[in-house]
N, C-alpha and C positions, 0 to 999 in steps of 0.2 A: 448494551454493548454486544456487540457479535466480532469472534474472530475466525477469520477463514486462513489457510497457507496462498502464498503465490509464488513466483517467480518470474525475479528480473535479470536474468540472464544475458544482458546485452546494453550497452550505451543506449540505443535505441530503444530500448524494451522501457528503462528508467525513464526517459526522457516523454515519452507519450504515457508513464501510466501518473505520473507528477503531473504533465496535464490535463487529464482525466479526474484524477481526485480534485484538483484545487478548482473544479465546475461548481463544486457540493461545499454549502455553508456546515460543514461538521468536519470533527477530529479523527484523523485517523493516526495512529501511530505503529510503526514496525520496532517487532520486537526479533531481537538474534541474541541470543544467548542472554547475556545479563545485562543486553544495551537496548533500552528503549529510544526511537528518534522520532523524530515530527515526518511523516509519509511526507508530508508538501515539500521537503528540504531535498532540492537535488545534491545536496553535498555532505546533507547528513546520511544520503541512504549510499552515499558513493564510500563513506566511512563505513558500511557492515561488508561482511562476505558475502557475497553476493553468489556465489557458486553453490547455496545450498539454500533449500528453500525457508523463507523467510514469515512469520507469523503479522498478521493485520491484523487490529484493533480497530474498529470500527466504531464510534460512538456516534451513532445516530437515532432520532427517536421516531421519525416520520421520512417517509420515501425511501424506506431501504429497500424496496425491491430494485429502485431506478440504480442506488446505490451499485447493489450486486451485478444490478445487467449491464452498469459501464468497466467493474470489475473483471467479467466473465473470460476475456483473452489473456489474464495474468493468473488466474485459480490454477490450481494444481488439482 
């Protein structure tokens, strides 16, 4: 597992980085405070705060660099 911060700061921002992850057969989940949610859930991640940057959970075992480089415009 690898977690990095990002930021989705925008309707827009949510909507391209949900379809960005759901390309990759692995789990990702965001974490904000004491609430873990499924990253693929545009309606779970529309439930965090979204104004402050937000922790990924990355559970992948192979091709995480393709991972990260479709990542790279959401990293903080």
């Amino acid at each position: 597992m690898q977690t990095i911060q990002i930021s989705l700061n925008s309707i827009d921002k949510v909507k391209s980085f949900v379809n960005d992850i759901t390309k990759f057969d692995c789990d990702f989940d965001l974490v904000s405070g004491r609430y873990v949610i499924d990253a693929k859930s545009i309606m779970g991640i529309f439930s965090l705060d979204l104004s402050k940057p937000i922790d990924l959970n990355i559970h992948v075992e192979e091709n995480a660099e393709a991972v990260l480089e479709a990542l790279k415009p959401y990293m903080i």
